[in-house]
C-alpha positions as CSV (number, residue, x, y, z in Angstrom):
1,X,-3.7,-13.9,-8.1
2,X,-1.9,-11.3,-5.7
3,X,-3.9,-8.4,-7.4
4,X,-7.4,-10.3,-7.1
5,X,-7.2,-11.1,-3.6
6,X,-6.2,-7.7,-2.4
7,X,-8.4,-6.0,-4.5
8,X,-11.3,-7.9,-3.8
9,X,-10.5,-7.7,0.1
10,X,-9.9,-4.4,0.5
11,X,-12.8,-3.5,-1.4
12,X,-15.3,-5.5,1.4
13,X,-12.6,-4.0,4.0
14,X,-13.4,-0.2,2.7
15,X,-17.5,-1.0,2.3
16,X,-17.7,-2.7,5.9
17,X,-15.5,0.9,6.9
18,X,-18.5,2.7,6.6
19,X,-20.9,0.6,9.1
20,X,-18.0,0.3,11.0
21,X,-18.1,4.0,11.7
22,X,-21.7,3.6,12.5
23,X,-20.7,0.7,15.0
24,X,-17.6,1.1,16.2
25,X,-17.4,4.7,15.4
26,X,-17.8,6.0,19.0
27,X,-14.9,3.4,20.1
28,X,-12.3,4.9,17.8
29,X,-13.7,8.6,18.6
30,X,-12.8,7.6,22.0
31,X,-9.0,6.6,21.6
32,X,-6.7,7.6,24.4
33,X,-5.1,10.3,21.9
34,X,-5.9,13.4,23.2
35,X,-3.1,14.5,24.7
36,X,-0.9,13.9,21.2
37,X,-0.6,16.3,18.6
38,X,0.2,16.2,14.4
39,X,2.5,13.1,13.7
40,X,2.6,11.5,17.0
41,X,-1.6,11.3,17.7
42,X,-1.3,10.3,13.4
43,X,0.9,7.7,14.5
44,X,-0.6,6.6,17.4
45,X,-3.8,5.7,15.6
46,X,-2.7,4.3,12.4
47,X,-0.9,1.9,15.4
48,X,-4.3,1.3,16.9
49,X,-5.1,0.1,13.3
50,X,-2.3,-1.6,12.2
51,X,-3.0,-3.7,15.9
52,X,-6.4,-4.6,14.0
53,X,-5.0,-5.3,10.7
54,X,-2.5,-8.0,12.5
55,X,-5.2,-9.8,14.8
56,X,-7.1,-9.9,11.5
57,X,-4.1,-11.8,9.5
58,X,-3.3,-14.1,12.5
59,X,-7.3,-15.1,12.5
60,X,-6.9,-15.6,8.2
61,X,-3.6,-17.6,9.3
62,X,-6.0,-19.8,11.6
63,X,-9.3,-19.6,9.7
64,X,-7.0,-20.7,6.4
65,X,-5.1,-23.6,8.3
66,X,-8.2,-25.1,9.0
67,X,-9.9,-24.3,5.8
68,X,-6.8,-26.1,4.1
69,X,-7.3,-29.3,5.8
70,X,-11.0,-29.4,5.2
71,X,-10.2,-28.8,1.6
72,X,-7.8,-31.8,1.6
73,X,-10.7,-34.0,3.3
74,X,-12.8,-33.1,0.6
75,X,-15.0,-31.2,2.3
76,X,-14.9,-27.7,1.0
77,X,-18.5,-28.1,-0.3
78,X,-20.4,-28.6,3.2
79,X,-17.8,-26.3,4.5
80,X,-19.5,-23.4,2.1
81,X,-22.6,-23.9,2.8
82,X,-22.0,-24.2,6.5
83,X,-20.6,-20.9,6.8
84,X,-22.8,-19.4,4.3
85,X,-25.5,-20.4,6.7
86,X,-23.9,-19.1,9.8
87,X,-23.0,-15.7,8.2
88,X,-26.8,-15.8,7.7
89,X,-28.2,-16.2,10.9
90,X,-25.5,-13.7,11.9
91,X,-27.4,-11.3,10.0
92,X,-30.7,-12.3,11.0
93,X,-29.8,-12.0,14.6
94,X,-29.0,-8.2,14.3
95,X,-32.3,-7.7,12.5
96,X,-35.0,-9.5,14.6
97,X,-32.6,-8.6,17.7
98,X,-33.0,-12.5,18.7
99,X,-29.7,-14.7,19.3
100,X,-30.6,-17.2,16.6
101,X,-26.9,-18.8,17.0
102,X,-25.6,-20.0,20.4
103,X,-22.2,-21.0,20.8
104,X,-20.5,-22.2,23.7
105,X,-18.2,-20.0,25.8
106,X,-19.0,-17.2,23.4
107,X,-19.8,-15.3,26.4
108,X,-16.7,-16.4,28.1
109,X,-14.2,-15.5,24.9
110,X,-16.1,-12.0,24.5
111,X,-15.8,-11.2,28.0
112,X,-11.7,-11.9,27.9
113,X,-11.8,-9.5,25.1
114,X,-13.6,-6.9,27.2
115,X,-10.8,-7.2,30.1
116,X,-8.1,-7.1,27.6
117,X,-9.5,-3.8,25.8
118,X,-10.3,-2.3,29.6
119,X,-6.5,-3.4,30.5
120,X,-5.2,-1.7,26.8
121,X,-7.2,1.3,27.2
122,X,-5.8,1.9,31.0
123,X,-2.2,1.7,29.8
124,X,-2.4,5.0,27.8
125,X,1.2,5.0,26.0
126,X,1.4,3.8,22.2
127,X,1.8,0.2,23.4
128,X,-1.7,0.4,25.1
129,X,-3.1,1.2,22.1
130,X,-1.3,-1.5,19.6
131,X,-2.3,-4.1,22.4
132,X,-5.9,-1.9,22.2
133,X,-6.0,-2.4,18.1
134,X,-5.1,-6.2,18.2
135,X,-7.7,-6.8,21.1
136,X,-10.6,-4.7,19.3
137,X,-9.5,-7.0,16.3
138,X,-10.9,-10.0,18.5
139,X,-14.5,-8.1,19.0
140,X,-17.4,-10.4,17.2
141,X,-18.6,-8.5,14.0
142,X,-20.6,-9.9,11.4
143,X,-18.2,-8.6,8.3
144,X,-15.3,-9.7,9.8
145,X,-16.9,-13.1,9.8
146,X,-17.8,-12.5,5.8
147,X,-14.3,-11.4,5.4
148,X,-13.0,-15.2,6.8
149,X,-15.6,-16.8,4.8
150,X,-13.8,-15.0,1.7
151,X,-10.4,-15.8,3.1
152,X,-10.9,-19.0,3.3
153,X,-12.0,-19.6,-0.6
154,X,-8.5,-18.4,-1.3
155,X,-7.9,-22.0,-1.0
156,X,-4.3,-21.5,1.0
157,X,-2.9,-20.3,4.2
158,X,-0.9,-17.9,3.0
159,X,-3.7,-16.7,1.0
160,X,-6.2,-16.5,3.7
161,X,-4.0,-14.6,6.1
162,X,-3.5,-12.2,3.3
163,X,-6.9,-11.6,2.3
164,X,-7.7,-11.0,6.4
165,X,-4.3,-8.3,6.0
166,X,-5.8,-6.4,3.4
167,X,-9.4,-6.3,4.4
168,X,-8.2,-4.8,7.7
169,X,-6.1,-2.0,5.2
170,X,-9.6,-1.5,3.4
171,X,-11.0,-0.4,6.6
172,X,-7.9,1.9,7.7
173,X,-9.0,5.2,5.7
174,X,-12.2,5.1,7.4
175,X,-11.5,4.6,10.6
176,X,-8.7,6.6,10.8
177,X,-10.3,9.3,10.0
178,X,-13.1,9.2,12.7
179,X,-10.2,8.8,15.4
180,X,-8.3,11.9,13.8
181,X,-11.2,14.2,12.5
182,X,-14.3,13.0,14.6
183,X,-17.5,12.0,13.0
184,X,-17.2,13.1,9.7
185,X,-20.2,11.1,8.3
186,X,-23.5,12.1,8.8
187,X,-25.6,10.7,11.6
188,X,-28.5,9.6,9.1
189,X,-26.2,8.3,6.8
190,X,-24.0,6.1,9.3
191,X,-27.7,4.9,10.4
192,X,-28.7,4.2,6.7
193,X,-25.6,1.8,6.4
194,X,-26.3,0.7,9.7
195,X,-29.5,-0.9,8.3
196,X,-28.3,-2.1,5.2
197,X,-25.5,-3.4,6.6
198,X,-27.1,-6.9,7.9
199,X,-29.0,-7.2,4.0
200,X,-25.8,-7.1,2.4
201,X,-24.2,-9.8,5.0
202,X,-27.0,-12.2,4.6
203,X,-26.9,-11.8,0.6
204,X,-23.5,-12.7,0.9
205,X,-23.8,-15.8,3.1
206,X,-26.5,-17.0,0.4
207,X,-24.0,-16.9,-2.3
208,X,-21.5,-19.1,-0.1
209,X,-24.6,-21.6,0.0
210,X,-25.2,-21.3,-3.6
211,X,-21.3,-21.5,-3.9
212,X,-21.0,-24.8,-2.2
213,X,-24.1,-26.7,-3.7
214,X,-21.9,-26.7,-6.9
215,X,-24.6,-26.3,-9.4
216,X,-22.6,-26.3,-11.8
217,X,-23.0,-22.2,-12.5
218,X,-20.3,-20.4,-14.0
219,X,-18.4,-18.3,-11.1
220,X,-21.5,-18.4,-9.4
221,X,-22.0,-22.0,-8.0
222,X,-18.9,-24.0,-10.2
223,X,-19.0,-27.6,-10.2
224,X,-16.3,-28.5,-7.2
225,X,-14.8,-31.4,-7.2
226,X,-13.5,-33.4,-4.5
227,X,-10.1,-34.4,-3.6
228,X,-11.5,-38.1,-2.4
229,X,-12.3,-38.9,-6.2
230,X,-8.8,-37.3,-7.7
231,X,-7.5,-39.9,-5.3
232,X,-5.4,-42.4,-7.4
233,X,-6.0,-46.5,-5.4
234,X,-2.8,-48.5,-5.9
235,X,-4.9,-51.3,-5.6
236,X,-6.4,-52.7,-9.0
């Protein structure tokens, strides 16, 4: 079980690296590492990484907590299909360039991220920049949502926050690299995955649907059963 979950989240963590070169590309080209040199600008950004890597396993931690109690409700169905539908519009949004999904002090949450990045970035010492990882960790991207939708069919806590932990390892090699080397991928390539990007993210949003209407498919859509009708009545 160890194996599966790392292997499957590191694989979407190293396939989401690449658009995140084409998105956040120019954020980690811009890393207040210039003045280091060899190991210490090496360690300073695999710091900025490790900051993501953690805000991704504390959001598993929460994502799966609240996952885990859903499940015990017995409502893991609508709870698939629900974010299946959300990771959808998601993807429309970035498509038809239309906000499709409003939520609530969005705005407010993204703009807190914003002064804690601008506060990070003006620090300029190797705690700026773990503080600058964990914050950028925070910023609203459509496969980190896809990666929570996967932590949370781990079906446990622990599982969840460890899914989020090595998703954020799959998308280390990547990024570290752009902060060390610069742009090492093409500019028509990054804008090739760019595009495809949102495609792939909606495709997988429609298999959480499919996932949670239990049809009764084989890996696919398995028949899910509920914990209400497990439940054993003392009263016969």
């Amino acid at each position: 079980m160890f194996w599966q979950i790392f292997i499957s989240a590191f694989s979407i963590g190293l396939l989401s690296s690449f658009h995140c070169v084409g998105m956040c590309g120019a954020f980690a080209f811009s890393l207040p590492v210039q003045e280091y040199s060899g190991v210490k600008k090496a360690s300073a950004i695999l710091l900025y990484n490790l900051g993501r890597t953690a805000t991704y396993a504390v959001l598993g931690l929460v994502f799966g907590l609240a996952g885990r109690q859903m499940y015990l409700g017995g409502f893991q169905q609508w709870f698939s299909v629900t974010a299946g539908i959300i990771i959808v519009l998601v993807a429309l949004q970035s498509v038809i360039k239309y906000p499709l999904l409003r939520i609530r002090g969005f705005s407010v949450f993204n703009l807190f991220v914003q002064k804690l990045i601008t506060r990070a970035i003006g620090q300029k010492n190797l705690h700026g920049i773990l503080l600058l990882g964990m914050a950028n960790g925070l910023l609203p991207c459509g496969l980190v949502y896809l990666a929570i939708a996967g932590a949370l069919g781990t079906g446990s806590i622990e599982g969840a926050s460890f899914f989020m932990a090595a998703f954020g390892i799959g998308t280390l090699p990547a990024m570290f690299s752009v902060s060390y080397f610069g742009y090492f991928i093409r500019l028509s390539v990054r804008n090739t995955i760019k595009k495809a990007m949102p495609w792939f993210i909606a495709a997988m949003g429609a298999m959480l649907i499919v996932r949670g209407m239990g049809l009764g498919i084989a890996y696919l859509s398995p028949q899910l059963s509920s914990n209400a009708e497990k439940t054993v009545s003392c009263h016969k």
